[in-house]
PADO-28839 format. One line per 5 residues: number of its first residue (from 1); their letters; for each residue z, x, y of C-alpha. Coordinates in nm, 2 decimals, decimal comma, padded with zeros to 4 digits. Layout:
BEGIN
NUM	a	Z:X:Y  ... .
// end
This chain:
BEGIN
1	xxxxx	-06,07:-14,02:11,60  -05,97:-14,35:11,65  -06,29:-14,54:11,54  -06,20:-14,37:11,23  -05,88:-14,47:11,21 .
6	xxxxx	-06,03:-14,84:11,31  -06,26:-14,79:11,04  -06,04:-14,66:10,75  -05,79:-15,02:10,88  -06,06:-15,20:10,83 .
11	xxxxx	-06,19:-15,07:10,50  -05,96:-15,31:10,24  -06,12:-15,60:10,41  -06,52:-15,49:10,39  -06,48:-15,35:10,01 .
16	xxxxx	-06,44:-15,77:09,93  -06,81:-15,82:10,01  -07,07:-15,55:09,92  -06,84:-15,28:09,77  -06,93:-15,37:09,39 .
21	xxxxx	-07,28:-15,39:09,45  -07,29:-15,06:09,68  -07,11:-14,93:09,39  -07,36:-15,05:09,08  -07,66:-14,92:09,34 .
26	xxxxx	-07,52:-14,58:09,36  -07,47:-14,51:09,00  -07,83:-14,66:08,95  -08,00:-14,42:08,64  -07,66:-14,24:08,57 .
31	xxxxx	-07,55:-14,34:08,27  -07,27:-14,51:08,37  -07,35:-14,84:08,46  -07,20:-15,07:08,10  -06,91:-14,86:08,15 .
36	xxxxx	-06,84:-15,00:08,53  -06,93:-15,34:08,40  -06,62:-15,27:08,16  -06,38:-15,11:08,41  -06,47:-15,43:08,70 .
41	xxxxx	-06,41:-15,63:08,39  -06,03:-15,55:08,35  -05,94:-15,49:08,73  -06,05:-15,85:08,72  -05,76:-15,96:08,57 .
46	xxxxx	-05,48:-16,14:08,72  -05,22:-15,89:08,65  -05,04:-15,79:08,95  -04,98:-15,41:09,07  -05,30:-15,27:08,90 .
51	xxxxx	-05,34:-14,91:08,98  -05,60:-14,65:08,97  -05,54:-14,25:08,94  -05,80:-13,96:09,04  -05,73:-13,61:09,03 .
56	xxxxx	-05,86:-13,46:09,38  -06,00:-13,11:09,34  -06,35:-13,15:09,16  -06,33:-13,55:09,11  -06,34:-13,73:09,42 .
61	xxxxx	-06,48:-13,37:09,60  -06,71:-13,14:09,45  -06,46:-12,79:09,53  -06,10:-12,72:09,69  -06,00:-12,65:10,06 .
66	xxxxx	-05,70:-12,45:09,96  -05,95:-12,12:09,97  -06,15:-12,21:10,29  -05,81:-12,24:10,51  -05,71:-11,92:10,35 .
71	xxxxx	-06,02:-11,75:10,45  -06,00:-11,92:10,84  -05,64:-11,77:10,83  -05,79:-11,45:10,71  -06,03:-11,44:10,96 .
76	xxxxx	-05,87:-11,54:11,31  -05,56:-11,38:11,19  -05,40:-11,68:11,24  -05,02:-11,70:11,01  -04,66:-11,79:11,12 .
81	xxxxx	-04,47:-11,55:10,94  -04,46:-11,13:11,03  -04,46:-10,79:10,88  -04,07:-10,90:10,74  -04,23:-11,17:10,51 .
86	xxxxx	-04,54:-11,00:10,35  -04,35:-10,87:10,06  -04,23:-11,25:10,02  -04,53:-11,38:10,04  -04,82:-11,14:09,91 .
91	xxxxx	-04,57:-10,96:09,63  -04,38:-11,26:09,53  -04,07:-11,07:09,58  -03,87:-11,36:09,51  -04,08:-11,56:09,27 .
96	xxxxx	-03,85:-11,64:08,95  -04,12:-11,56:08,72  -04,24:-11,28:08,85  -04,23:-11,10:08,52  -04,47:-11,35:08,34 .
101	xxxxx	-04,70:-11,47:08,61  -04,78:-11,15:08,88  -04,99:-10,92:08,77  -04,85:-10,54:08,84  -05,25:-10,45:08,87 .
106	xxxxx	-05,51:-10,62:09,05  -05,86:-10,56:08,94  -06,10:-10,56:09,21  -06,41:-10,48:09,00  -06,50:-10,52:08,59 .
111	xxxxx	-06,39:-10,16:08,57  -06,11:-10,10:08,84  -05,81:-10,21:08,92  -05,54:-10,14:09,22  -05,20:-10,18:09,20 .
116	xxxxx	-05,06:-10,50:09,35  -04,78:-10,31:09,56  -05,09:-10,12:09,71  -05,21:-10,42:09,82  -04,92:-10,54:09,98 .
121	xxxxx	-04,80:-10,22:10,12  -05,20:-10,22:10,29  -05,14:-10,60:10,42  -04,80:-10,49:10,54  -04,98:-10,25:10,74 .
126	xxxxx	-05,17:-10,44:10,90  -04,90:-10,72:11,02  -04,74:-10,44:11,12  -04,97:-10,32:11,37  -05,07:-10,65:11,51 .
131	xxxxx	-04,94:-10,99:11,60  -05,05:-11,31:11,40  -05,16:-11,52:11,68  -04,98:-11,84:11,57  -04,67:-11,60:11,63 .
136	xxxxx	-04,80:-11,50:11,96  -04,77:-11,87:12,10  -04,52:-12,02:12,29  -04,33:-12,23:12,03  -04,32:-12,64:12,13 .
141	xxxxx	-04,04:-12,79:12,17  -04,04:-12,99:11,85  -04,08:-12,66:11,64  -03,76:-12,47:11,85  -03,55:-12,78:11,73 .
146	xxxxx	-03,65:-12,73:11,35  -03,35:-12,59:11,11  -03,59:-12,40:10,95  -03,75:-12,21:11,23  -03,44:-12,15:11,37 .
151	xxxxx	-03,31:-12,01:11,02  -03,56:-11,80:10,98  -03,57:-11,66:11,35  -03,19:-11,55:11,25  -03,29:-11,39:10,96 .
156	xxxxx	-03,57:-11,20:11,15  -03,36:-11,12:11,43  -03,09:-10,98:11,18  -03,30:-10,75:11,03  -03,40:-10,60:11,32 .
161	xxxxx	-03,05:-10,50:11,41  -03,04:-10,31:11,08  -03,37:-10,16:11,10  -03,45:-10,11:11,53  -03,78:-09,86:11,42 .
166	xxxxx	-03,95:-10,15:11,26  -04,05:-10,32:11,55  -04,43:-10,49:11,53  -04,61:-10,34:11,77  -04,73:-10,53:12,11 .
171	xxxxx	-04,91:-10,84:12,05  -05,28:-10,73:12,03  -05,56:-11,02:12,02  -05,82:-10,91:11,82  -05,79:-10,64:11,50 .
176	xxxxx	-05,98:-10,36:11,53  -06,30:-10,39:11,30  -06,17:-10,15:11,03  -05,85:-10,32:10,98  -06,00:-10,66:10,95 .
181	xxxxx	-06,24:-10,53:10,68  -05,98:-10,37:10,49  -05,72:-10,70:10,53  -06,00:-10,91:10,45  -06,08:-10,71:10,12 .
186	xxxxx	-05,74:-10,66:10,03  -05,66:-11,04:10,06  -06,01:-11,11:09,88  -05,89:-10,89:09,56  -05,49:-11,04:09,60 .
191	xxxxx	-05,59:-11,41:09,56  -05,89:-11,38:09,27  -05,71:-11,15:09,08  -05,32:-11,35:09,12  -05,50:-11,66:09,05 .
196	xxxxx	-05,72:-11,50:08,72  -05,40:-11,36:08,58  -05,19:-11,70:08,61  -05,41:-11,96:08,54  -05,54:-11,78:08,20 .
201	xxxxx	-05,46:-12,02:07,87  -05,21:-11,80:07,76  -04,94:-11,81:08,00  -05,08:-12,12:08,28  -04,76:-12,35:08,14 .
206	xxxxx	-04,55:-12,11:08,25  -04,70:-12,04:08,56  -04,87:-12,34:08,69  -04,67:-12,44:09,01  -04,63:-12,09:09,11 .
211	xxxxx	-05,06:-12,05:09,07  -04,99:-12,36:09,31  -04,86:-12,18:09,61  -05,11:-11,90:09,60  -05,31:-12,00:09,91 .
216	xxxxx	-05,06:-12,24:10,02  -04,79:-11,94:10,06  -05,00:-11,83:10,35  -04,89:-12,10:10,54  -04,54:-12,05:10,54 .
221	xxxxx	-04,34:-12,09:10,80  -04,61:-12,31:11,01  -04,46:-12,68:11,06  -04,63:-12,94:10,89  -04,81:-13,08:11,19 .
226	xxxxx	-05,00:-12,75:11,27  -05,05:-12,75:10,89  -05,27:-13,05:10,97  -05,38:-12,93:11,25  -05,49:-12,65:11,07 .
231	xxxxx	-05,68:-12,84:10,78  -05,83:-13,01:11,02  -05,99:-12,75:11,18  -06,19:-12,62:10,87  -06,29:-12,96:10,74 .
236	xxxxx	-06,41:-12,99:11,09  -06,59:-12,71:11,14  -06,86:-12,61:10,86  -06,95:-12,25:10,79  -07,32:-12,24:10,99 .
241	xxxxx	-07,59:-12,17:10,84  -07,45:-12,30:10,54  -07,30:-12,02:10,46  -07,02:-12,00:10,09  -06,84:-11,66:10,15 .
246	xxxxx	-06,70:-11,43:10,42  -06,75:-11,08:10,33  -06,52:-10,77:10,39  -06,58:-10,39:10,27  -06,33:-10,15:10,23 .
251	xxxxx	-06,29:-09,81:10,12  -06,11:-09,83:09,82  -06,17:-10,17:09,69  -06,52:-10,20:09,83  -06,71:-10,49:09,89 .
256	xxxxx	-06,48:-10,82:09,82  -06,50:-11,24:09,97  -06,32:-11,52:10,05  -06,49:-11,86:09,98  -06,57:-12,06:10,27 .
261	xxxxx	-06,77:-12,35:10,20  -06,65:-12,72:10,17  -06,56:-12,96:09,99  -06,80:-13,23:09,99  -06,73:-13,57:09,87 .
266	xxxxx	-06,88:-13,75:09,58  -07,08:-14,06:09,73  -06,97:-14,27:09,41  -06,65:-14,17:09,35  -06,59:-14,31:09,72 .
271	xxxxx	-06,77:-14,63:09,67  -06,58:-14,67:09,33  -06,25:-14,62:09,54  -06,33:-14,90:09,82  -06,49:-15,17:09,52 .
276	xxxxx	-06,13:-15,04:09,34  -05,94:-15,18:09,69  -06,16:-15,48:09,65  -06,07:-15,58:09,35  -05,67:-15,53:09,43 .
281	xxxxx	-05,68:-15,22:09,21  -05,44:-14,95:09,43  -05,59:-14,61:09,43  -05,36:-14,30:09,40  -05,42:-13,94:09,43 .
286	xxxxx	-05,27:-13,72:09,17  -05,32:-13,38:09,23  -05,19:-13,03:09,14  -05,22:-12,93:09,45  -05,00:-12,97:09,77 .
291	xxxxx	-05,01:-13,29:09,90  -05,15:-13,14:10,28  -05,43:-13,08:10,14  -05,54:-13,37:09,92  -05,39:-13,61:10,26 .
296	xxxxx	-05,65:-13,41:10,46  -05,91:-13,48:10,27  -05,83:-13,80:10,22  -05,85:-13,87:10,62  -06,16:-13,68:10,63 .
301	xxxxx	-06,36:-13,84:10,45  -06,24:-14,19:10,51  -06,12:-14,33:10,16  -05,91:-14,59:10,10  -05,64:-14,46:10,00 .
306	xxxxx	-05,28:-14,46:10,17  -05,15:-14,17:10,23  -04,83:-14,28:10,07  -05,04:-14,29:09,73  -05,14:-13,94:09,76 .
311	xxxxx	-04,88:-13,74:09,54  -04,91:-13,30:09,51  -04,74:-13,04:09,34  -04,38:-12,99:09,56  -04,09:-12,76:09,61 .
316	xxxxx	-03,72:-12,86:09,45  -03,60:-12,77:09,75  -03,36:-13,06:09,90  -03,48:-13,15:10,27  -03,23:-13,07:10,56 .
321	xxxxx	-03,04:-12,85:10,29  -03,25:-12,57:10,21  -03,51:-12,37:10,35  -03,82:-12,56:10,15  -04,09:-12,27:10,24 .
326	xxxxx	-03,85:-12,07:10,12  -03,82:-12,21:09,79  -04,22:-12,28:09,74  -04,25:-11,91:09,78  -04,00:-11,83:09,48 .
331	xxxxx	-04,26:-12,07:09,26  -03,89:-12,32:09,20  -04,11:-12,66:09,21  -04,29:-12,94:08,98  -04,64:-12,91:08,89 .
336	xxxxx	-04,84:-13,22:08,90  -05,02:-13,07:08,57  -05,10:-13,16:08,23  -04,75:-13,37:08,18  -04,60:-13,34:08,52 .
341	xxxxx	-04,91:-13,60:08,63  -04,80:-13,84:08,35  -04,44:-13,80:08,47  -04,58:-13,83:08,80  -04,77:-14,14:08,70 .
346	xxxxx	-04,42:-14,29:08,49  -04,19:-14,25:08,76  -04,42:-14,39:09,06  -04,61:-14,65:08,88  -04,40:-14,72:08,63 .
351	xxxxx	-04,43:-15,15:08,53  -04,78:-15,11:08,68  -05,12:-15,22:08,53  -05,35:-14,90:08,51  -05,70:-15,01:08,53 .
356	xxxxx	-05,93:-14,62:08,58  -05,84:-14,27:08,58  -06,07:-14,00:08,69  -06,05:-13,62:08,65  -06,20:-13,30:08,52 .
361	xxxxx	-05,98:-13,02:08,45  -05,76:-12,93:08,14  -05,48:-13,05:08,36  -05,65:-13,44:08,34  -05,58:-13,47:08,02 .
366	xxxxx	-05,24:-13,58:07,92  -05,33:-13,81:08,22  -05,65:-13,98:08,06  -05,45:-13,97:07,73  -05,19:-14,19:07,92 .
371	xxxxx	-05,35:-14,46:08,12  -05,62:-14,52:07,80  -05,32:-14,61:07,55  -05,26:-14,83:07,81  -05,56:-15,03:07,83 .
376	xxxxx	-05,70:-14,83:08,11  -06,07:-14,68:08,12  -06,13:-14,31:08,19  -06,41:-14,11:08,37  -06,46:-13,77:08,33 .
381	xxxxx	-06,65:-13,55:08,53  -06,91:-13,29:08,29  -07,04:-13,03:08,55  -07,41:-12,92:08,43  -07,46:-12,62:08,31 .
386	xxxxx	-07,21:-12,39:08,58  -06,96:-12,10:08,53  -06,73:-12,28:08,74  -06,60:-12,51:08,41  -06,54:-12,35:08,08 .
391	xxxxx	-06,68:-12,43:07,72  -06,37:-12,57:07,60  -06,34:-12,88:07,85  -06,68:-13,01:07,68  -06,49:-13,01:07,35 .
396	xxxxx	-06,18:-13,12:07,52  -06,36:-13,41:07,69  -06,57:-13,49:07,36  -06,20:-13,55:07,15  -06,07:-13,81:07,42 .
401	xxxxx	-06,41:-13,98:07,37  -06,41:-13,98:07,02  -06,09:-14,11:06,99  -06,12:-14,39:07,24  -06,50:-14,42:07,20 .
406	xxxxx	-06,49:-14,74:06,95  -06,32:-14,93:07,26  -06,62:-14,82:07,51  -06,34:-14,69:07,78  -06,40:-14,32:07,79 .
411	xxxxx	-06,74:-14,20:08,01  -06,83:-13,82:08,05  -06,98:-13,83:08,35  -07,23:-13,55:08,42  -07,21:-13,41:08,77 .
416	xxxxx	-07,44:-13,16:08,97  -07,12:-12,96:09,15  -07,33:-12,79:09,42  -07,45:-13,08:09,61  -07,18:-13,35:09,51 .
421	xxxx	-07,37:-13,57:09,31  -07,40:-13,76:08,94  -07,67:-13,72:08,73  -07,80:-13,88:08,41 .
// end
């Protein structure tokens, strides 16, 4: 770990060199070579506090880790938070828009649904019977010392005054195979069919941050260093075999799966970022998701990037003054989405030069829109023909190009998402 570290220091200082050639030799035969030319062009510039911005999630990595960490968690068990919480955190029993963005039926099948209180009532079940193992761990001393842990051991040890017959029961090690197939399905069908229903056209405005915390509610309650600690366990560990999914059958809701593969990084995208650094061009991560995740990745696969530049969706709740898992849970945060990235971008960066911005999703856009009315260049990532990117972000992409495509500063990019690489 530290030759990385040693590495990743030294980074800033070996991108002055080779990085722009490395660069120009990767993206050999894709297309995209005049438009570099263009973009090495302006970061040449002697403007000072030039910036570049790249969404995270299918941009600078070909997938997500949200889902993989949720599947670990799934499958060792492994979760902060007990049997008091699940209706918290699987029902969104607090969530203030509960009534527009969580489904009351989960379909777990074209033709089949269950009802989402079903679900949870199952889950309950099983954090009933057993003992997260996270839980099961003596706590350190750093985590007895944290306001929140000790808030929310006072609110568990409260309710168990008013209700002595729920009591977990003792802490067993392993669950017994039935009940992991069943949490496993049931978990399976609660984060496809949450995440379906919010993200859909017609209400993802509305529900956006709360879509947000889906996987991320999972951790609650686990301090942010064993968040890390967490994330870097999966990156560190690839499925064998090369294996995508975990399966789990159930009785009722049959055969479901949780997503386990990787993120891998794109090769270019990571030379672009060190020739960026070369060129005095600041790279920043702006990213719907949690910043945990986007950091971890960041680490992992050694880019230059600071981890102060890396920005995520977050909470509203005020630090030291509220319980912030808490308040992710009830969905109360801002979404770096759509707009929230360019008010991201205005309030961080705001005087700054913007010299490249890179995304993909529907969420990109206002972002492109933003940093090419300022001079900027944009690349957007096309995946070939795949059912993971819908119809309308070809058009979508198509519009920006046509209406910047006169200045040469817009290139659709297309991508090959399974194996992390560009094409022509």
């Amino acid at each position: 770990m530290a030759i990385k570290h040693l590495i990743f220091g030294l980074l800033p200082f070996v991108c002055n060199g080779d990085s722009e050639r490395d660069l120009l030799n990767k993206i050999k035969g894709t297309g995209s070579e005049n438009f570099f030319k263009g973009v090495f062009k302006r970061s040449s510039n002697d403007k000072a506090n030039k910036y570049a911005a790249f969404a995270m999630d299918y941009t600078i990595v070909n997938g997500s880790l949200l889902l993989p960490v949720l599947a670990l968690q799934v499958r060792d068990f492994y979760f902060a938070f007990d049997h008091d919480d699940v209706e918290d955190v699987f029902g969104f029993k607090t969530a203030e828009k509960k009534s527009i963005c969580v489904p009351k039926q989960l379909k777990y099948n074209e033709r089949e649904s269950i009802p989402l209180r079903d679900i949870v009532s199952g889950i309950n079940d099983i954090f009933f019977k057993y003992q997260p193992k996270s839980k099961s761990k003596s706590k350190s001393k750093s985590e007895s010392r944290s306001k929140l842990k000790l808030k929310s051991r006072s609110k568990s040890k409260s309710k168990s005054k008013l209700n002595t017959k729920l009591k977990p029961k003792s802490k067993t090690k392993e669950l017994l195979r039935n009940d992991r197939q069943k949490f496993g399905a049931y978990v399976g069908v609660w984060q496809r069919a949450v995440y379906e229903f919010m993200e859909d056209l017609s209400r993802i405005d509305e529900c956006v941050y709360l879509a947000a915390t889906v996987g991320h509610r999972l951790l609650y309650k686990m301090a942010l260093k064993n968040q890390r600690v967490l994330l870097e366990r999966v990156l560190d560990n690839p499925p064998k075999e090369n294996r995508m999914y975990d399966f789990y059958v159930d009785d009722i809701v049959g055969v479901q799966s949780l997503p386990i593969g990787l993120p891998a990084v794109f090769e270019e995208q990571r030379a672009l970022i060190t020739a960026l650094v070369g060129k005095s061009v600041t790279p920043y991560v702006i990213s719907a998701r949690p910043k945990v995740y986007s950091e971890a990745l960041v680490k992992h696969f050694m880019l230059a990037i600071e981890p102060k530049n890396v920005f995520g969706s977050f909470s509203k709740a005020k630090e030291h003054t509220e319980d912030v898992d808490a308040v992710i849970l009830t969905g109360n945060g801002i979404a770096i989405y759509d707009e929230g990235k360019v008010n991201k971008i205005k309030a961080e960066l705001e005087g700054k030069t913007p010299v490249f911005v890179s995304g993909v999703t529907i969420g990109d856009f206002k972002m492109f829109d933003y940093v090419l009315e300022n001079g900027g260049f944009a690349l957007i990532h096309q995946f070939l023909p795949s059912p993971s990117q819908p119809v309308y972000m070809k058009y979508l992409a198509q519009a920006i190009e046509n209406k910047y495509g006169k200045a040469k500063r817009v290139h659709i990019q297309h991508v090959h998402q399974e194996d992390a690489t560009w094409s022509a």
